[in-house]
C-alpha positions as CSV (number, residue, x, y, z in Angstrom):
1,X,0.0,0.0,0.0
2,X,1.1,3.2,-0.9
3,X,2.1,5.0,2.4
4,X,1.0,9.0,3.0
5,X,4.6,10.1,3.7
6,X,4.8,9.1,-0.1
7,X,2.3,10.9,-1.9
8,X,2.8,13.9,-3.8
9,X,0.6,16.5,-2.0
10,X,0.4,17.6,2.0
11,X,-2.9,18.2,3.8
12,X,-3.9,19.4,6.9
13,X,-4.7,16.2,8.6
14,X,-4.6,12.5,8.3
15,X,-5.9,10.3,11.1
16,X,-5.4,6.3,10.3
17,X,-8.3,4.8,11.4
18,X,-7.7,1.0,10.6
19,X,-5.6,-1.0,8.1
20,X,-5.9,-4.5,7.4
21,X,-5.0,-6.9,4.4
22,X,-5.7,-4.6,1.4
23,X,-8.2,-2.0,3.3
24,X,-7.1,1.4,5.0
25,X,-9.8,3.7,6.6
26,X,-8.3,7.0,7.3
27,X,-10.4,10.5,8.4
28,X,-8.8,13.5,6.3
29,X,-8.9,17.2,7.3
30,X,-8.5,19.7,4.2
31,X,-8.2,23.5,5.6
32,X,-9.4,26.0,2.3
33,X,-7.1,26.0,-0.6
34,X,-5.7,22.0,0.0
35,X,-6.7,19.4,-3.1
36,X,-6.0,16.4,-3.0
37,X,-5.2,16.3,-6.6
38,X,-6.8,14.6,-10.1
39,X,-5.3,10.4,-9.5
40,X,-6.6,7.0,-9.9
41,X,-5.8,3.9,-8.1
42,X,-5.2,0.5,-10.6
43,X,-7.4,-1.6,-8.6
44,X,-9.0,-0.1,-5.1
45,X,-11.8,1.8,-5.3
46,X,-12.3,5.1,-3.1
47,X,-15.8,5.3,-0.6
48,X,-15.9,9.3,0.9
49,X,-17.9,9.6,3.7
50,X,-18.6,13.8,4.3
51,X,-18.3,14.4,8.2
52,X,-17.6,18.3,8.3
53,X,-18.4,21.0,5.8
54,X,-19.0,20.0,2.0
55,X,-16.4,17.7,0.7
56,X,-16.1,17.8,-2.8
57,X,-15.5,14.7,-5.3
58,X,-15.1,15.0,-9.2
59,X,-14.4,12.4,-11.4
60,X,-13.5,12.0,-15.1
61,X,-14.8,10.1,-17.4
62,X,-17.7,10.1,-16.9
63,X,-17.0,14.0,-15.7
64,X,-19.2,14.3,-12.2
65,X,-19.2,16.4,-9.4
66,X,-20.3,15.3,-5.7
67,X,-21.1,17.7,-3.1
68,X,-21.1,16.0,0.0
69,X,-22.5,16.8,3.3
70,X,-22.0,15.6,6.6
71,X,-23.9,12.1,6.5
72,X,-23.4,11.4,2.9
73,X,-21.1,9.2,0.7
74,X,-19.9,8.2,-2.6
75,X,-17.7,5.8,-4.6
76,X,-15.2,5.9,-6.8
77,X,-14.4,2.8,-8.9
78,X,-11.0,1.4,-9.4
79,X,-8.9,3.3,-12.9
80,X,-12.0,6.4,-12.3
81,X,-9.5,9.6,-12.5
82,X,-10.7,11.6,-9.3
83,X,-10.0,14.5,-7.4
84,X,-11.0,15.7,-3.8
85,X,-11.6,19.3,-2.0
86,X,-13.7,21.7,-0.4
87,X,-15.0,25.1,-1.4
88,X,-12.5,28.1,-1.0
89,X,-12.6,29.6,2.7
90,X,-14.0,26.3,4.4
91,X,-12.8,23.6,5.5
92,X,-13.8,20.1,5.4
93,X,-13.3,16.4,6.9
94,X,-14.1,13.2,5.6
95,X,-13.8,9.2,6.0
96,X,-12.1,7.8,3.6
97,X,-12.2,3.7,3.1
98,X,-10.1,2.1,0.7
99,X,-9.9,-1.2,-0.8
100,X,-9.9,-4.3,-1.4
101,X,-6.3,-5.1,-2.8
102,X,-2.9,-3.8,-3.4
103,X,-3.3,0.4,-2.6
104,X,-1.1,2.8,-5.5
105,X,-1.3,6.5,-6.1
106,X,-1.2,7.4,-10.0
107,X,-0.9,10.9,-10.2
108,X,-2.6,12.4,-13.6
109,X,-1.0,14.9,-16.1
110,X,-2.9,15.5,-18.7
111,X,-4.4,12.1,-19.3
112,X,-8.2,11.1,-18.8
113,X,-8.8,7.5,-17.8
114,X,-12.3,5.4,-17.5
């Protein structure tokens, strides 16, 4: 699994909730401004859970845009180019589950997957 120390962008806060064989829950804190940005993951898929603020999911291909609030979810499929945020001067906090298998990070430039 690709570890957090190894990714290629910095939020405000990452709590590891539980990580066993292939599945990593984690609660992320993004302050105004912070992205995590536009990626895809080869086989696990992505499950946002809003807790604070509005948390904000887009995909590509099919393009979509999720605006979660506390108590709501979505999914992102495995090879589903996504990025996450919240609206400028807020900040938000989410539940994020991931898995089932072998965890990468595939950072996108310029290229729009399924």
């Amino acid at each position: 699994m690709t570890k957090p120390q190894d990714l290629p962008y910095t939020i405000s806060g990452r709590e590891q909730v539980a990580e066993i064989s292939g599945v990593r829950v984690q609660v992320l804190t993004l302050e105004s401004g912070e992205i995590i940005p536009w990626h895809y993951h080869s086989t696990v898929f992505d499950i946002f859970v809003c807790l604070k603020g509005t948390t904000i999911v887009e995909t590509r291909a099919p393009r979509t845009r999720q605006e979660l609030t506390p108590g709501e979810h979505c999914i992102v499929l495995p090879m589903t180019a996504h990025q996450a945020f919240c609206p400028k001067d807020t900040d938000c906090q989410f539940v994020i589950v991931q898995g089932v298998g072998e965890h990468d990070f595939n950072l996108l430039v310029g290229r729009v997957l399924n």
